[in-house]
Structure formats: structure tokens, C-alpha cells
N, C-alpha and C positions, 0 to 999 in steps of 0.2 A: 964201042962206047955206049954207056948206061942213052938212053931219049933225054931222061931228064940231066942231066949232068952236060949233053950236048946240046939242050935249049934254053937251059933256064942256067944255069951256071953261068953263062957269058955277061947277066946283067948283074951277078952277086959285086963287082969291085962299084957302082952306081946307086945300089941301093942307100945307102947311107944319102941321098940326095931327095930324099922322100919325106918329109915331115913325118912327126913323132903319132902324130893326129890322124894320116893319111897311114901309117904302115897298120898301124890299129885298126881302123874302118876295113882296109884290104885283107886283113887276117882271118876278120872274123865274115867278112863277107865269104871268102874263098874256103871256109874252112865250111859255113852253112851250103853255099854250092854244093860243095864237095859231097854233105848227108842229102842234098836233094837229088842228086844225079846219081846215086847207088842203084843199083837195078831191084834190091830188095828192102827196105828197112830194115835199120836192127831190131833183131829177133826177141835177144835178153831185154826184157822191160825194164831190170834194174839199171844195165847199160847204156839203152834206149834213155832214161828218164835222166841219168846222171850229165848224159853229155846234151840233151836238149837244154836243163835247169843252169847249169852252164853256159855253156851256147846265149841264154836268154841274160845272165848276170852282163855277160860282156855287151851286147847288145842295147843293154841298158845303159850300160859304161859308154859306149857310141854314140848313141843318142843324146847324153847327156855333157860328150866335149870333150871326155879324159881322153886320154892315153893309154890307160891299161886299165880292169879294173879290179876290185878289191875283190880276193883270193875270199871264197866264201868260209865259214867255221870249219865245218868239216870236212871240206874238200881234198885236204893233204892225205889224209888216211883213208878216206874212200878210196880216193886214184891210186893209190900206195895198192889198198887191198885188189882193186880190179887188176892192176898189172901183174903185179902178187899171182894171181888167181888164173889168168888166163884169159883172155876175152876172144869175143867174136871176131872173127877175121875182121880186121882194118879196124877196130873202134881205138886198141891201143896207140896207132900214131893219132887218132883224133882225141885222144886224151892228151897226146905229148905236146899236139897244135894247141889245146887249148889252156894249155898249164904256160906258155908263153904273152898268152894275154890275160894272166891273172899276175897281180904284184907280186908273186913269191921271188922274184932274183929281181926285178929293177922294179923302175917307176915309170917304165917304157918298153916296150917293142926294141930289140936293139937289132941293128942290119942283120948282122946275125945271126940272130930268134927269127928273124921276119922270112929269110933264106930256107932256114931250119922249118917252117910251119905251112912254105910250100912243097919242100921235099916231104914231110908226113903228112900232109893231104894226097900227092900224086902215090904213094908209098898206102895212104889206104884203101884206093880206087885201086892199083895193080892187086893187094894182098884180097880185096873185095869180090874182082870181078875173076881171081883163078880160084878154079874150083876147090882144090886143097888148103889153099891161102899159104901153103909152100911156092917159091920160085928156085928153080934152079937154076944157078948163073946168070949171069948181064944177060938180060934181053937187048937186042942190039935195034929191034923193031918196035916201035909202042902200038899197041892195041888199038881199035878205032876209039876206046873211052878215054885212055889214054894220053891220044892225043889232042883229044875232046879241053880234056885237063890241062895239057903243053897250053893248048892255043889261050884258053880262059888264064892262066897264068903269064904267058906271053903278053896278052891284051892289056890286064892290071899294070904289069910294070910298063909297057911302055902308052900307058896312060900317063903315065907322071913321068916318062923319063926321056921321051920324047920329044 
């Protein structure tokens, strides 16, 4: 079995028990974790500057109470283009985390999204720290970063569910 699928899957029927305000905060916490624990920063400056200016919109959106926050002008078709294009190992699931806490499909974080935006944080850290950014088949072992990630996720949700 996947690490993450046998650690963090078992709290996915609970999350919905998490405030709309508190999956928000934890998303965008865990997902900035997530770029400060890379063993390299990202490389591409365009991709580097896209998911920080991001990163900083939802932050703001945190700071200031919401829920989710307002999906910037051109945000759609950049991340369109960078997916489109190819990115750096792991940036793409940190674009998927962070298109979750912009308004494009709700006006919330939904348990779902919230599930979803820890498996492509833990999903950028493994594509991150293997050399090719190729995996072949279930890893049945996590890495020591890895589980660096299990446990900082583990932590989050049974912060609130506890």
C-alpha cells in the first residue's frame, strides 16, 4: 500500500469536521511547508514567482478571515499554460494545491479539495526529492522526507480532529 493512502487516508471520512476557515489556514500552511522543506528551490523564476504571488494572494485571504480567496485575473491561463508546458518536478501538484484555494469551483475549501491538496503536496515532495521526478510503482516505504510530510500532515489533522 501507497505511505500516503495508509496514513492519511484513514482521516479523509472526518475531515468535513474541520471548519471552512481552519481547512483554508491548513492548506495554505501545508502547501508553504511543503516549498520550504524542498531540498532545492525552484529553479524556473517564472514558476518560482507564479506559485510564491499565489501562495502570497491566499495568505492574504488568511489573514484577512475568508475561506478561500479570490482566483487572481490571469491566473487561469497561466496555470493552464504552465501545465500545458511542463514544469519542474513537483511545481505541477503545487499548482493543483493551490488552484483549490482560489474561488474557481467553490467559495470554500471542500473535504475533498482539502484531502486532494494533501496528496499533491506529499505527491510534490516524493516527484521533488527522486532524482528523474519519474516513480515507478507504489512505493510501499516513504522516504525519510517523506515521512517528514506523513507526520506534519498527520499533526494538522489531528490538531482539529482530535
Amino acid at each position: 500500500m501507497h505511505p500516503w493512502d495508509a496514513q492519511i487516508e484513514p482521516y479523509e471520512d472526518r475531515v468535513e469536521d474541520i471548519s471552512e476557515r481552519d481547512r483554508f489556514r491548513s492548506a495554505v500552511d501545508l502547501i508553504e511547508w511543503t516549498i520550504t522543506g524542498f531540498e532545492s528551490p525552484i529553479e524556473s523564476r517564472s514558476e518560482r514567482e507564479f506559485v510564491e504571488s499565489t501562495l502570497s494572494v491566499c495568505r492574504s485571504a488568511v489573514n484577512s478571515g475568508e475561506t478561500i480567496a479570490d482566483v487572481p485575473e490571469d491566473w487561469i491561463p497561466r496555470a493552464t499554460r504552465f501545465l500545458e508546458m511542463g514544469t519542474e518536478n513537483g511545481v505541477n501538484y503545487l499548482i493543483r494545491s493551490l488552484e483549490f484555494c482560489l474561488d474557481i469551483y467553490s467559495d470554500e475549501i471542500e473535504a475533498e479539495e482539502f484531502m486532494k491538496i494533501f496528496a499533491y503536496c506529499y505527491e510534490a515532495e516524493s516527484s521533488r526529492s527522486s532524482a528523474s521526478g519519474i516513480m515507478v510503482g507504489e512505493p510501499q516505504v516513504a522516504t525519510a522526507r517523506e515521512q517528514a510530510m506523513l507526520d506534519h500532515q498527520k499533526a494538522i489533522l489531528d490538531s482539529f480532529l482530535s
